[in-house]
N, C-alpha and C positions, 0 to 999 in steps of 0.2 A: 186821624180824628174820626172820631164816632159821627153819624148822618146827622144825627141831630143835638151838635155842640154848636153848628153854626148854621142862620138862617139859611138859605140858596136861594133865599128871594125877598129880602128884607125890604125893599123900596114897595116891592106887592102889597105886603102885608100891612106895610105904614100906609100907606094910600089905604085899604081897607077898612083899618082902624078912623083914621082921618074923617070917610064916608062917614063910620057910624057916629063919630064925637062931634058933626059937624062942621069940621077943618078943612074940606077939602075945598082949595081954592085956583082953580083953574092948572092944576099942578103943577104949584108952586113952590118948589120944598120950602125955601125960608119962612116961607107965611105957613104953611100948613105946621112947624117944627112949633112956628110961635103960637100957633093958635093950641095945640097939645100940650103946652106947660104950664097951660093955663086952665086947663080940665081939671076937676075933682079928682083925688087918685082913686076915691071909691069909684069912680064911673068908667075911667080906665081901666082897673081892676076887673068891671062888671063887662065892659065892653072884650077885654083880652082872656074873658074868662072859657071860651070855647073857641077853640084852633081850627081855622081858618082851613088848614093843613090838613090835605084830603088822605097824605098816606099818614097812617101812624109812624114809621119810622124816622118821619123828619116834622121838625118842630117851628110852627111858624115864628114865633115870639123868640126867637133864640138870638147870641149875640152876634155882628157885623162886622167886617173891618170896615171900620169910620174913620183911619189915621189918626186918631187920637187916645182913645181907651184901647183899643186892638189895633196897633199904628200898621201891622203888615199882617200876613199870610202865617196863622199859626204853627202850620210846620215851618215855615221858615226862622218864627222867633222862638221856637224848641229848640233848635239846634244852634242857636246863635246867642252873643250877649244882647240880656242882661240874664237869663234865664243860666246859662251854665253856670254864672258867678254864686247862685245858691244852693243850700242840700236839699233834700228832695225826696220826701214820702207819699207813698201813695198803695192805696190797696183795693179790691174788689172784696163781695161776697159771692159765696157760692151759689146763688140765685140769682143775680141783680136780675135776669131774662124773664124772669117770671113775671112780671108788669105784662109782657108783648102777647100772654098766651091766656093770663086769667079770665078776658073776656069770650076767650074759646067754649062754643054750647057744651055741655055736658062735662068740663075739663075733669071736673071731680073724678069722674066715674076714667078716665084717660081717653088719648087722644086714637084714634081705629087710624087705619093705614090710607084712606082716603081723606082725610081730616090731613090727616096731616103730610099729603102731598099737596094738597091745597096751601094751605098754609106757608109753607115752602115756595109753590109756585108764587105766590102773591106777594112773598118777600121779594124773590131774586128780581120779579118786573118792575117791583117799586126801587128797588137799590140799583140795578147795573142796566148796562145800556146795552151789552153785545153778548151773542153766545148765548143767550139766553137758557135754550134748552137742556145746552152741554153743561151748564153753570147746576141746572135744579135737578140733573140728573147725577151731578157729583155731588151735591149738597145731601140730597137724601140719600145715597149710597154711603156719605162718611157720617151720617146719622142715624144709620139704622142697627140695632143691636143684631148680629147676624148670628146671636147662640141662642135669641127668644125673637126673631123678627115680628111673631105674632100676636107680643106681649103689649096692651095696649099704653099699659104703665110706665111699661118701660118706654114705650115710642114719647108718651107723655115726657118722661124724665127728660131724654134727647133733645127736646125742642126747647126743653128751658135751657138745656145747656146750649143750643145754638145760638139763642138771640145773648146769653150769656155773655160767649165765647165771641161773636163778631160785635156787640155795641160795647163791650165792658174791657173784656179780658184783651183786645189784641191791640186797643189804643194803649190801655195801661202798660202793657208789655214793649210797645215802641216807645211810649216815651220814658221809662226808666233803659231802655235799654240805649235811647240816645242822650239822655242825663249820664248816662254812667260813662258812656265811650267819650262825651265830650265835655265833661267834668273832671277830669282827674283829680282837684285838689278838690274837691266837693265829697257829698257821701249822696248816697243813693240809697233807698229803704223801701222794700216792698212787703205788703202782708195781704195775706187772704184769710176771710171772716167766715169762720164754717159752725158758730154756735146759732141754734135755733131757742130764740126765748118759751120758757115753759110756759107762759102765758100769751102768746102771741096770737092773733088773730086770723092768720093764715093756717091752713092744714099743715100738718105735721111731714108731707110728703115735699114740700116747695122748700126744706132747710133755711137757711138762712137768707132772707128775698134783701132786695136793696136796700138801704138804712137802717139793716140790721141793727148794726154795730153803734148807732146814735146813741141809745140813751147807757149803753156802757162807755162813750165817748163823756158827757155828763153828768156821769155818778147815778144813774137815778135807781138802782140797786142800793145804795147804799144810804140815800137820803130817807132821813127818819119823815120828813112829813112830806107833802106833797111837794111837789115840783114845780117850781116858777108859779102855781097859780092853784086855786083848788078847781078850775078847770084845766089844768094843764097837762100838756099833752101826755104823761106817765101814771096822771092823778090816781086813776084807777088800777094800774098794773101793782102785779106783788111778784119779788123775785127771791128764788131761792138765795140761802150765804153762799155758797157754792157760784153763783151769778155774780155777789158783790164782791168775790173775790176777783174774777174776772176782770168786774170793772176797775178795784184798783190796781189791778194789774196794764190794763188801755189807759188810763190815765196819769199813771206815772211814765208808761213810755212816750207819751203825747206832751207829755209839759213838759220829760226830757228834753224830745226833740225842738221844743219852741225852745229851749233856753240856748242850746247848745248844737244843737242840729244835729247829734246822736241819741236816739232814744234810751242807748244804754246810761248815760249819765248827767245828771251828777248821781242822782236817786237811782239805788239800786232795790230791787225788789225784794221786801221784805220775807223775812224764813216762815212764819206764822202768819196766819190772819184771825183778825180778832180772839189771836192769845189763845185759841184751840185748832183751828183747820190747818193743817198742812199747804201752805203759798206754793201752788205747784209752777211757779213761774222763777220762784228764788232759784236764783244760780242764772236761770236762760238767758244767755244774751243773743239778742238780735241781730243777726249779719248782715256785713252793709252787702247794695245787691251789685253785684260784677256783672259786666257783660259775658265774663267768661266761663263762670258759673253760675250766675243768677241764683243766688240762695235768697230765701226769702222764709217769713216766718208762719206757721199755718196757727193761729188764734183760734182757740174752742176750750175747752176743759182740763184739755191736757196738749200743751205748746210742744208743736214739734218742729225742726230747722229741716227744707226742704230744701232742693233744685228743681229748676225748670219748669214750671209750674205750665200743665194742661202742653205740653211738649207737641206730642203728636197733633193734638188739633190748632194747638198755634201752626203746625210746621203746613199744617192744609191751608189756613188761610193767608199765609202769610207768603209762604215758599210754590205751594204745586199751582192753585187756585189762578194763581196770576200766569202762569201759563199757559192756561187753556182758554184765559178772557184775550190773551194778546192778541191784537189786532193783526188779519192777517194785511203781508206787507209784501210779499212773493208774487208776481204777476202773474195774470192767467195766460196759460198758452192758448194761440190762438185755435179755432176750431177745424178751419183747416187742416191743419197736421195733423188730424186725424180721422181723415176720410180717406178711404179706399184709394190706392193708387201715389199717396203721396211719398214722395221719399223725404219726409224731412219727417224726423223723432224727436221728439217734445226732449228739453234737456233739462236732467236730474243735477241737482247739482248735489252733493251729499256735505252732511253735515261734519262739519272740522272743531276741533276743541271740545270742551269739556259742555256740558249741557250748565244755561244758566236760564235764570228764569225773567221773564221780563218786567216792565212795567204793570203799574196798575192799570187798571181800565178808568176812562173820564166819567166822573159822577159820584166816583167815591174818595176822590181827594187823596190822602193820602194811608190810605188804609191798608195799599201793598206796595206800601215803597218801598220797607226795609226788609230785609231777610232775618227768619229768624235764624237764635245762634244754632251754630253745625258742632257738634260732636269730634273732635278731632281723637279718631279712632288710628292714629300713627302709631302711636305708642302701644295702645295693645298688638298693631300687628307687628312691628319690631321684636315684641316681645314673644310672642308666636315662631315669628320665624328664630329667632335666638334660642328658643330651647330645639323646635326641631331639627335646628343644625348640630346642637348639643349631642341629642339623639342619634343624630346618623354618623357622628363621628368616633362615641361611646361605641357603637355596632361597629363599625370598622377595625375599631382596637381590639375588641373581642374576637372579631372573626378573624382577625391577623393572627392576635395570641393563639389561638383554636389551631390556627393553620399550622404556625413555628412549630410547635410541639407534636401535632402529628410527623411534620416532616423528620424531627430530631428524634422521634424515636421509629420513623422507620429506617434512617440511618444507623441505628444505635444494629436493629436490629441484621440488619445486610452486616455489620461487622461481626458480631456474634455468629452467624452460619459457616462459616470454617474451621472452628473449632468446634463447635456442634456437629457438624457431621465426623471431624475426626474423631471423637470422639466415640459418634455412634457406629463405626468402623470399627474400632478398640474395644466397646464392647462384644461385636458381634464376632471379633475372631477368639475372645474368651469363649466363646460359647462352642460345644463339641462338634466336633468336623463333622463333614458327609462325607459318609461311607458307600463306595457305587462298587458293584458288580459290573467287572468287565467281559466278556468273554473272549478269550483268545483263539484263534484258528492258527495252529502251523499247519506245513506243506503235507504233512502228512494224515490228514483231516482229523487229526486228532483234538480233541480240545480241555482245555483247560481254563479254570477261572481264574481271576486275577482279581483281589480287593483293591478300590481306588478311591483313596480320601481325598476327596475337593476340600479344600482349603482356602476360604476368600482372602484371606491372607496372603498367602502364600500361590506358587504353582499346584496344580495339583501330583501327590504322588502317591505310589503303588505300595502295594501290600509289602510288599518284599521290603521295599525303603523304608516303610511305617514300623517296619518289625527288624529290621536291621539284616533282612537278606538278600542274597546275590540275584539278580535276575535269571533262574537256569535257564541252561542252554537248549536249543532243541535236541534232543534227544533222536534216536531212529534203533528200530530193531529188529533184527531178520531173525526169521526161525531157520 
């Protein structure tokens, strides 16, 4: 619940009022109750007209559990009957936050880097009770544009999306997200409001600020003459057709949902508007929203179907944020054990299982009680690992195939070399002998030559056998 959906000090603030209206009788609630329903409501009115309520984040005048119009603890009847028994729309603008910073000196010109540490600090001391430091030093760290840090406009922008993002966006987003998981036969509808009226009274820089979306809610685009009154609250505004298409466009899916508790029907949105503009909503239908996807619908000029809306800064205030306020609960060791001489060692105990985040901190109710939803990233990694196993075993076949074929043809080849070299044996004895010069010595030192054909082929032989003659004899002769 946002800080200021519900008093935190409602009995204060009644005795307060009481003082001023003259009721206050020895504090008495019954006589002081009876004496206040019997005040003028103009004087009531006059008297509740300025908040008592010294932070601006919490609102004196706001509602109670009294056991009877609020009979329990609102997150309690979130989550419980009669609340799950209905369907369930609800949406933000992209500004609602800008209320908390327009009284900021010079906001026009934007907000400088001391400006708006200040700011920041004076939140987290008005909203949370513990950790203080650690709380404004993560808050400006997850709000600061860290590609223009020194942008002042930009720091501007940030701040409206913080008070945005913690009073608007993180209630809205727990309770459809606890309507949707404990609703099943219910429908659940979320939308976010990002058109800025051409005629609006805010700068052009604050987009869509909080009750944007009202007078496209009833028609006032579209109404030929003034609105509920000729001082009434639109009396003066003029909107583009382009705007009144809009609005019937928010109004057919609003009276859908009253009728039927699906804004897509019975009325479906028309193809033309006023019989020339293109109905850029004909065909869109609205998705109811899942906890498991959270789709929801973005409303401006041109309708788009999203998921998870502001993800990453939900996931801060919702999921990390609550980690760091968690009270610590770990005793201290004592000091002892660590002075000089001692033998005893302070014991670590290390952490076992998966990291989970804790509770909220007291003061802010239930603002981190839920988690927001997680991303279930199984499936892409299955599918990761499934093709690169694909991969490594595609390589393996390859390199098998690569391998077989080398080895079979250097078999091929080892059987081939036997008749290959017989071969080149057969040629080489086609080819013409060698011819060697031998010299012969008989006993009688005489000498003679002897031709000698080497024959690879063959042994080698002599002249005499190559030509078909006797080897002569030695010979001898005397004078």
């Amino acid at each position: 619940m946002s800080t200021w959906s519900i008093s935190r000090s409602g009995r204060q603030y009644a005795q307060t009022v009481a003082n001023a209206a003259g009721c206050a009788v020895n504090n008495n609630t019954g006589t002081m109750v009876g004496c206040l329903r019997v005040i003028d409501g103009n004087t009531l009115a006059n008297i509740t007209r300025y908040d008592p309520e010294k932070s601006p984040y919490y609102r004196a005048f706001s509602p109670v559990v009294d056991g009877i119009l609020i009979p329990d603890d609102p997150k309690k009847l979130r989550d419980s009957f009669p609340f799950t028994t209905y369907d369930y729309m609800v949406g933000v603008a992209e500004s609602d936050g800008f209320m908390y910073v327009e009284g900021i000196d010079s906001i026009y010109d934007g907000i400088d880097r001391n400006r708006f540490e200040s700011v920041v600090r004076s939140f987290v001391q008005d909203v949370f009770q513990t950790r203080l430091q650690e709380i404004i030093d993560a808050v400006t760290f997850s709000y600061t544009d860290w590609g223009d840090r020194n942008n002042d406009l930009k720091r501007r922008k940030s701040t409206v999306a913080l008070f945005t993002d913690f009073f608007f966006v993180v209630p809205a987003i727990k309770t459809v997200n606890s309507h949707s998981r404990n609703s099943p036969t219910k429908k659940t509808f979320f939308y976010t409001f990002q058109h800025q009226s051409e005629n609006t009274s805010v700068p052009d820089w604050t987009g869509a600020i909080h009750g944007e979306e009202l007078p496209f809610v009833f028609g006032a685009p579209i109404a030929n003459t003034q609105l509920l009154s000729p001082d009434g609250l639109y009396s003066f505004t003029s909107y583009s057709k382009q705007e009144a298409m809009l609005s019937v466009a928010i109004m057919t899916y609003w009276t859908n949902f009253a009728k039927t508790g699906n804004p897509n029907l019975p009325e479906t949105q028309k193809e033309i508007f006023l019989s020339t503009k293109p109905n850029k909503y004909q065909g869109v239908n609205w998705p109811r929203y899942m906890y498991e996807r959270q789709q929801y619908i973005y409303m401006g000029m041109k309708p788009r179907m999203r998921e998870y809306y502001r993800a990453h800064k939900l996931a801060f205030w919702m999921e990390w944020l609550p980690s760091i306020v968690k009270p610590r609960t770990s005793p201290t060791p004592s000091i002892d054990q660590y002075r000089p001489g001692s033998a005893i060692c302070p014991n670590f105990t290390p952490t076992k299982g998966p990291w989970k985040p804790g509770p909220g901190i007291a003061g802010i109710g239930d603002l981190f009680g839920t988690q927001p939803p997680q991303q279930d990233h199984s499936r892409e990694l299955s599918i990761t690992i499934a093709v690169g196993t694909s991969l490594l075993l595609i390589n393996i076949v390859v390199f098998a195939l690569l391998y077989y074929r080398r080895d079979k043809r250097k078999r091929n080849d080892e059987k081939d070399t036997p008749g290959l070299m017989h071969k080149m044996q057969t040629n080489h004895c086609t080819n013409s002998p060698t011819i060697r010069i031998v010299e012969m010595r008989s006993s009688t030192s005489s000498q003679a030559s002897t031709l000698i054909r080497e024959d690879h082929c063959r042994n080698s032989i002599t002249s005499s056998e190559l030509y078909g003659l006797n080897t002569p004899k030695e010979q001898t002769s005397s004078l």
